[in-house]
C-alpha positions as CSV (number, residue, x, y, z in Angstrom):
1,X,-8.1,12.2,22.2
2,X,-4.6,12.5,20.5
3,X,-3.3,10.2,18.0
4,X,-4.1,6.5,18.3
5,X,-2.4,3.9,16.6
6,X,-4.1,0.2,15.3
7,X,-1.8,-2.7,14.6
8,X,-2.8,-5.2,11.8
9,X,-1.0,-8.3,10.8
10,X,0.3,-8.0,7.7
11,X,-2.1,-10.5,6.4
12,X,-4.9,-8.0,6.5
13,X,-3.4,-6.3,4.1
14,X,-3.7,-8.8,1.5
15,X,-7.2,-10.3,2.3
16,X,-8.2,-6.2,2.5
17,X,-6.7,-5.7,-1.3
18,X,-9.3,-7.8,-2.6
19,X,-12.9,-6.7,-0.8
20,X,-14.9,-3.3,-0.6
21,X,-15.2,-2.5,-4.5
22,X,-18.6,-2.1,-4.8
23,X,-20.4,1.0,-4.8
24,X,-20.5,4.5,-3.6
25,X,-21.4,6.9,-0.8
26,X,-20.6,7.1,2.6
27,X,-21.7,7.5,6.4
28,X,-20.4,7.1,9.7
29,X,-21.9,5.3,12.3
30,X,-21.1,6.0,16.5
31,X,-17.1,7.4,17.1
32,X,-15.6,9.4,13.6
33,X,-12.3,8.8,15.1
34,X,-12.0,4.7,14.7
35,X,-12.3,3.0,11.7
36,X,-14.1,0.3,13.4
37,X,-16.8,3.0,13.8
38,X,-16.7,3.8,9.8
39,X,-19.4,2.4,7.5
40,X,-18.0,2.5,3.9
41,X,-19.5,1.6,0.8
42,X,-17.7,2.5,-2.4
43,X,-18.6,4.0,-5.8
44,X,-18.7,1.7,-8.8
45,X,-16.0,4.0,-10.5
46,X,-13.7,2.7,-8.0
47,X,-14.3,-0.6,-9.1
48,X,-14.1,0.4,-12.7
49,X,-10.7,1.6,-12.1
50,X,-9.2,-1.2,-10.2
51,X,-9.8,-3.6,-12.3
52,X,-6.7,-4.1,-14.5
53,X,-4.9,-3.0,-11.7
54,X,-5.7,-5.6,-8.6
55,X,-2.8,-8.0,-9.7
56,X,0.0,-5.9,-10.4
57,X,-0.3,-2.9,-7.8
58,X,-2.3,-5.3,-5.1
59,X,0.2,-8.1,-5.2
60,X,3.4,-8.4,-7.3
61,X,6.0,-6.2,-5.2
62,X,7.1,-5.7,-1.9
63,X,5.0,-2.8,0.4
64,X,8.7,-1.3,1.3
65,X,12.2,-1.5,0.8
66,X,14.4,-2.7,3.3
67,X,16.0,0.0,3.9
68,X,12.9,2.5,4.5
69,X,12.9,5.9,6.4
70,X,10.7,5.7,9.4
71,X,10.3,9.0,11.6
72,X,8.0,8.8,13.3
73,X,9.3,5.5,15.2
74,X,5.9,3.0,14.0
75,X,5.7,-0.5,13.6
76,X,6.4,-2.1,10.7
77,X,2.5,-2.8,9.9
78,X,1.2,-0.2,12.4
79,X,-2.1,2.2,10.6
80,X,-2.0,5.5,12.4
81,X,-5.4,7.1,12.7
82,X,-5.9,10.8,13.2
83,X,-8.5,13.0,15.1
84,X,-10.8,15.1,12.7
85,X,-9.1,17.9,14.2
86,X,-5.4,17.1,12.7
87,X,-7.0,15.9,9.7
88,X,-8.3,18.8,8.9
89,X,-5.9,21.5,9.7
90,X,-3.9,19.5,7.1
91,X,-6.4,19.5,4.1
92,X,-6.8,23.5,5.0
93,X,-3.0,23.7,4.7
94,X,-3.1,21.9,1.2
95,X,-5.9,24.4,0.2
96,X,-3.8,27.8,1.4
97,X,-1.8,27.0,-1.4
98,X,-3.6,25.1,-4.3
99,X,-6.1,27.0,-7.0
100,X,-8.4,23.7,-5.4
101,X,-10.9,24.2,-3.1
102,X,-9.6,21.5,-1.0
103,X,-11.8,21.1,1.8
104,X,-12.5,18.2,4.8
105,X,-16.0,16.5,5.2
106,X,-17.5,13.1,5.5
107,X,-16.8,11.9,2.2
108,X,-13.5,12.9,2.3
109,X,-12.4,11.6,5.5
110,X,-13.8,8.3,4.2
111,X,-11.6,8.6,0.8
112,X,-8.7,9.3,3.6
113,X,-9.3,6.0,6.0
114,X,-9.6,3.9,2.7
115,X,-6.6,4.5,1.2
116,X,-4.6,5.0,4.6
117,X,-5.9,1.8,5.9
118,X,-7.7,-0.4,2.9
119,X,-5.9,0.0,0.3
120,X,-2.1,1.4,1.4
121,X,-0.4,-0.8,-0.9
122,X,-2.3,1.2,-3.5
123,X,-0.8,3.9,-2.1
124,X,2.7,2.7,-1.8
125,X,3.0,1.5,-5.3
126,X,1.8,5.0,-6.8
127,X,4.4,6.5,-4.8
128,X,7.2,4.7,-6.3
129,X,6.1,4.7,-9.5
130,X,5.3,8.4,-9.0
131,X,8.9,9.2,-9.1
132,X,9.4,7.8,-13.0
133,X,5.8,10.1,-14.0
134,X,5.7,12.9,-12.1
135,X,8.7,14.7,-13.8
136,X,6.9,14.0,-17.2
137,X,3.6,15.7,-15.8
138,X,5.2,18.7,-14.2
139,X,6.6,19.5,-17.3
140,X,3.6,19.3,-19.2
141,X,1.7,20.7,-16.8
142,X,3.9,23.9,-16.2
143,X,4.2,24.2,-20.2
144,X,0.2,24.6,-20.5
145,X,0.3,26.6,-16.8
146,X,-1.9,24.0,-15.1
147,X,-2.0,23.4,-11.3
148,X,0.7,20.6,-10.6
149,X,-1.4,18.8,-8.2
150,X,-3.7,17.7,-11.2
151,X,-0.5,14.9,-11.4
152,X,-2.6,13.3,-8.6
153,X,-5.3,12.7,-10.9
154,X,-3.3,10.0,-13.1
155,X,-3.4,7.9,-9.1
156,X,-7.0,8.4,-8.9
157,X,-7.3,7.2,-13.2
158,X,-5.2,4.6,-13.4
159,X,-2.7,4.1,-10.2
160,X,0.2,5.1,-12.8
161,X,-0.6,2.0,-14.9
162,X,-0.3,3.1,-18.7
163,X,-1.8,-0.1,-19.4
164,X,-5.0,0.5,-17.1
165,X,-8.5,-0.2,-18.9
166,X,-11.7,0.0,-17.0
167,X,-14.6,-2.0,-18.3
168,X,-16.2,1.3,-19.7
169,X,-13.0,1.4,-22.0
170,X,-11.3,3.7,-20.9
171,X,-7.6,3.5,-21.5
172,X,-4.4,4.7,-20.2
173,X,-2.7,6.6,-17.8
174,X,-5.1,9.1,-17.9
175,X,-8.2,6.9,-18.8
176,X,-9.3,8.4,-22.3
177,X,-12.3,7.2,-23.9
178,X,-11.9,6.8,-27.2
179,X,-14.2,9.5,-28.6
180,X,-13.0,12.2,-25.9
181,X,-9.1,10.4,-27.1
182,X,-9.9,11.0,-30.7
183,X,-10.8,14.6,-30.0
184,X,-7.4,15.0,-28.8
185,X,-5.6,13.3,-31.1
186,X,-5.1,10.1,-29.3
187,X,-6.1,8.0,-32.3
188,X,-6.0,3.7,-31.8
189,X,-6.1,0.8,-33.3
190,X,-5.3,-2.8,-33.4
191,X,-1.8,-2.1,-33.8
192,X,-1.1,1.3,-32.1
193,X,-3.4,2.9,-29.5
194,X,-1.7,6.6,-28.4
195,X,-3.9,6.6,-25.4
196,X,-1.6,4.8,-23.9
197,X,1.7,6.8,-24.6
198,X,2.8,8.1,-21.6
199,X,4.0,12.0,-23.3
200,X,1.4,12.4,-25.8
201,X,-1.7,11.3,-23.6
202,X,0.0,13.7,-20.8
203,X,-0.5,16.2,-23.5
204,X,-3.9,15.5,-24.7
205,X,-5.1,16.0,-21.0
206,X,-3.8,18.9,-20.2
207,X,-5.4,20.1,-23.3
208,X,-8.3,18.7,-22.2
209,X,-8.7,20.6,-18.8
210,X,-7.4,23.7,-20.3
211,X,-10.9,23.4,-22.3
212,X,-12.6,22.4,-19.2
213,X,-11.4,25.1,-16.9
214,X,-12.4,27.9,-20.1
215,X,-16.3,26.3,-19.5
216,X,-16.4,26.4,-15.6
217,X,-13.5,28.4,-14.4
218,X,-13.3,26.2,-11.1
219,X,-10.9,23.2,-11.2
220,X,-13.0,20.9,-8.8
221,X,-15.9,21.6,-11.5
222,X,-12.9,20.7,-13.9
223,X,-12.5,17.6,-12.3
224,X,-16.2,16.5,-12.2
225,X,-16.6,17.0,-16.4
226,X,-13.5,15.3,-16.6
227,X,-14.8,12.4,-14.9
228,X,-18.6,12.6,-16.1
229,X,-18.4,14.7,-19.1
230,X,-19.4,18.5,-19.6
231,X,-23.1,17.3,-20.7
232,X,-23.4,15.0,-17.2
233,X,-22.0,18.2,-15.0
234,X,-24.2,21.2,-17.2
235,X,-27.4,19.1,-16.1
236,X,-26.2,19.2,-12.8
237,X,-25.6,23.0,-12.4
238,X,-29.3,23.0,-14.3
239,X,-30.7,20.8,-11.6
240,X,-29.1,22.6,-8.6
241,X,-30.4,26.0,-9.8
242,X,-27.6,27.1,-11.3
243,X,-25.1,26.7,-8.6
244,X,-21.3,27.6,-9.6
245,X,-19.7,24.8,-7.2
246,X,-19.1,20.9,-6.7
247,X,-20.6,20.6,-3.5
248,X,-23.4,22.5,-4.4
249,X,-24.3,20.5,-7.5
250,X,-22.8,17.1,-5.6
251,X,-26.3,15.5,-5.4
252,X,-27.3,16.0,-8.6
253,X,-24.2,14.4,-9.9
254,X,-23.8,10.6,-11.3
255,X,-23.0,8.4,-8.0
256,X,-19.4,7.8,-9.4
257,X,-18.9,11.6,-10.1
258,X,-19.6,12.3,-6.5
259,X,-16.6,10.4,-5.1
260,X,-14.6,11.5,-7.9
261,X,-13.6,14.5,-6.1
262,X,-13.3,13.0,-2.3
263,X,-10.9,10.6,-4.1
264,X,-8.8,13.3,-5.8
265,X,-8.5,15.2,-2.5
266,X,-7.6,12.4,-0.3
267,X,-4.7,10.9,-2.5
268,X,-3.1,15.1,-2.3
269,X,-3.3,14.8,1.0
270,X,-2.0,10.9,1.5
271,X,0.8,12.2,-1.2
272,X,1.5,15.1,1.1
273,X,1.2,13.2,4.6
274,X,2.1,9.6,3.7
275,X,5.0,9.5,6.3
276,X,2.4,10.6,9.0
277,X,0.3,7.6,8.2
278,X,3.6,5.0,8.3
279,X,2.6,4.5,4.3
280,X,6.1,4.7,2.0
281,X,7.5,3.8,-1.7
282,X,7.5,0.6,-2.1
283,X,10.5,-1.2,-3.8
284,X,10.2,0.3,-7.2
285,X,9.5,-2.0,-10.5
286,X,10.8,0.4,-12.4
287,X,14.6,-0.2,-13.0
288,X,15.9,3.1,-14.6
289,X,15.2,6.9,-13.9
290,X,13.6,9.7,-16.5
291,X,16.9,11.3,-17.8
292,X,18.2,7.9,-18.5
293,X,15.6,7.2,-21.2
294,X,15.6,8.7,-24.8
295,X,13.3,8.5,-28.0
296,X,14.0,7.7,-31.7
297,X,11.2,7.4,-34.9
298,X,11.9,4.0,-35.9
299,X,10.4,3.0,-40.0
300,X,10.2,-0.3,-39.9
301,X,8.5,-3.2,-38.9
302,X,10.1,-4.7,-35.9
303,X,9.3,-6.8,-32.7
304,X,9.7,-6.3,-29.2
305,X,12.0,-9.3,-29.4
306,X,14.0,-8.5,-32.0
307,X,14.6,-5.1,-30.3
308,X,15.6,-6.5,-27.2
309,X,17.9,-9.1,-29.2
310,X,19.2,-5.9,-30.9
311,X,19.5,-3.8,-27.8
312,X,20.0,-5.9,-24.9
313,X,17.5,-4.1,-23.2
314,X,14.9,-6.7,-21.3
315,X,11.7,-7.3,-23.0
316,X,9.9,-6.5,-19.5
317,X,11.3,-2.5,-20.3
318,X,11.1,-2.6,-23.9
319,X,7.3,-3.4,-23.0
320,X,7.1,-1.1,-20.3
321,X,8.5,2.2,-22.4
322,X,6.1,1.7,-25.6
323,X,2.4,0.6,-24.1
324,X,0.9,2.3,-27.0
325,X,1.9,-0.9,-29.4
326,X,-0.6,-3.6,-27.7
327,X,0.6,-6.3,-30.1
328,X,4.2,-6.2,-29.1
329,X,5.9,-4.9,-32.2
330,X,6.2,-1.7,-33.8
331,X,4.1,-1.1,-37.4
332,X,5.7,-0.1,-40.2
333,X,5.5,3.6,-41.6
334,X,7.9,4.3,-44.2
335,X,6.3,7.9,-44.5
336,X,5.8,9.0,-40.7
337,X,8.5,7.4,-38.5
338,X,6.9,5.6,-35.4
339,X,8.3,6.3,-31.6
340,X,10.6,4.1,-30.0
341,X,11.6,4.8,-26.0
342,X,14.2,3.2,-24.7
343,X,17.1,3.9,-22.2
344,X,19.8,5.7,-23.8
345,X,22.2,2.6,-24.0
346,X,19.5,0.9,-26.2
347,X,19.2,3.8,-28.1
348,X,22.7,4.0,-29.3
349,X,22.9,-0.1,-29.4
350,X,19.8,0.7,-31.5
351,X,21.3,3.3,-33.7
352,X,24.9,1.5,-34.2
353,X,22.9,-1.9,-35.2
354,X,21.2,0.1,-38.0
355,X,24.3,2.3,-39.3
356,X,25.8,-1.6,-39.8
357,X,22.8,-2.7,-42.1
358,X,22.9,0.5,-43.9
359,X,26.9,-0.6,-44.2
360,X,26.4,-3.7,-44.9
361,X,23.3,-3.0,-47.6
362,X,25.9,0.0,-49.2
363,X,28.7,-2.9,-49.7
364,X,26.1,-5.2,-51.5
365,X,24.8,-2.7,-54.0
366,X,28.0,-1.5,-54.7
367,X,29.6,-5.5,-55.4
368,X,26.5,-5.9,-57.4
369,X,27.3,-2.7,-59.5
370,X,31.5,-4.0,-59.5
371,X,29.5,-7.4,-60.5
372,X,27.2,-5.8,-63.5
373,X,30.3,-4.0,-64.9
């Protein structure tokens, strides 16, 4: 049948952003190959994950730049759909070289049409932010020896939002609970909540599926305990007769737990094959790169204001860098310094501002001692 291509006004887009989050599984109803064919109903944990996220990744930027790279000679607001055939010759080329067991069915196909077609914004958005987080988890994944496409994951969590919170309460980039957080060292309160720092919540779940992958020793069974919890994924196995593998324990899983996977697979292979499907970074809302930013331990008590006063870094970034202080200053600990990230400029800006109080406080005493004498 060959590739076929569906145009959609651009206002589809933004009526589509804001239906189908409902609840899970999927089937297919006459011809696979058109979405007008495709049934889908989606998994609560979907919705559960979109929901501090419809706003800002849905509708506050630009799809694409200007200035986009378009090879494959589309229309601006063309949706390429594939044949089951192409589709899955890529997934199997994604598996040849992933510890995964990527494979290509029904639910994953769906997962695929949704996020190509439904919800490529979503996917856009990721993409651009991608290239601020993705350095960040490759380092941390390489340093515990983790597979690097488990940096797809934080799409599937939290769309790269560090300030995601579903309504179960899960928070951050990588959607920590608080109990599984605390285990991890990701402690929180009203004044500091480390589930949302970007490095040390990077940290805490790679440590995390290092633990995982030492109790099932198969990453998509990782994936599911991650999601569910070891308890939710053990009764499962128990269930299924002690089966070793996701889809053999899929329908014993909980109905979020079974798209979990589908999802995770589809956005690797939508990372991998976005140009094919006319989907591209949209205009970034970050305004600086990695290796322009820098961290100092900061002991007092100080605003976000005051810092940007200080700094003359915008109180949009200032925000931005340090999600892990939800009430927009930064506590004081005279004993264990607190962590400020900035871009470097507001570092030193930072740095030279204090070395002047420090002056300006070493004068005084010393007047005061001129004074006493």
């Amino acid at each position: 049948m060959g590739n076929k291509v569906v145009f959609f006004k651009s206002f589809v887009f933004v009526l589509s952003f804001f239906i189908g989050f409902t609840t899970l599984s999927t089937s297919l109803n006459g011809n696979s190959n058109h979405p007008d064919s495709t049934l889908i109903y989606y998994q609560e944990s979907q919705s559960d994950m979109f929901d501090s996220l419809l706003v800002e990744f849905l509708t506050e930027t630009p799809l694409f730049t200007d200035d986009f790279v378009n090879p494959y000679g589309y229309e601006f607001d063309s949706v390429p759909v594939f044949e089951d055939s192409i589709l899955r010759y890529r997934i199997e080329e994604l598996n040849a070289l992933s510890p995964f067991h990527f494979i290509y069915n029904e639910e994953v196909r769906n997962y695929i049409y949704y996020f190509s077609s439904k919800k490529r914004g979503f996917i856009s958005r990721a993409m651009a932010r991608a290239e601020f987080y993705f350095p960040i988890f490759e380092e941390m994944l390489d340093k515990y020896q983790l597979p690097l496409e488990l940096k797809y994951l934080a799409i599937v969590e939290s769309a790269l939002n560090p300030n995601a919170k579903s309504r179960a309460g899960a928070v951050g980039l990588w959607q920590f609970m608080p109990g599984t957080g605390k285990m991890y060292g990701l402690s929180f309160n009203s004044q500091l909540d480390l589930r949302r720092e970007i490095y040390q919540s990077t940290e805490a779940a790679c440590r995390h599926f290092v633990d995982l992958f030492q109790i099932y020793h198969d990453w998509n069974l990782v994936l599911a305990a991650y999601n569910a919890g070891p308890g939710n994924v053990n009764r499962a196995i128990k269930k299924s007769d002690y089966a070793t593998g996701y889809w053999e324990i899929y329908e014993f899983l909980p109905k979020e737990t079974r798209g979990y996977v589908p999802a995770f697979i589809a956005v690797n292979y939508l990372m991998n094959y976005s140009m094919h499907h006319n989907i591209y970074a949209a205009a970034n809302d970050i305004e600086f790169e990695l290796q322009q930013i820098d961290t100092i331990g900061v002991n007092e008590k100080i605003t976000f204001k005051q810092l940007s006063e200080i700094t003359s870094i915008s109180l949009a970034t200032i925000e931005y860098l340090n999600p892990q202080y939800p009430k927009k200053y930064i506590p004081a600990k005279t004993w264990h310094p607190m962590i400020l990230t900035l871009p470097r400029e507001g570092i030193n800006r930072y740095i030279d501002h204090q070395r002047n109080i420090e002056l300006l406080e070493a004068n005084s005493a010393m007047q005061q001692n001129q004074n006493g004498q």
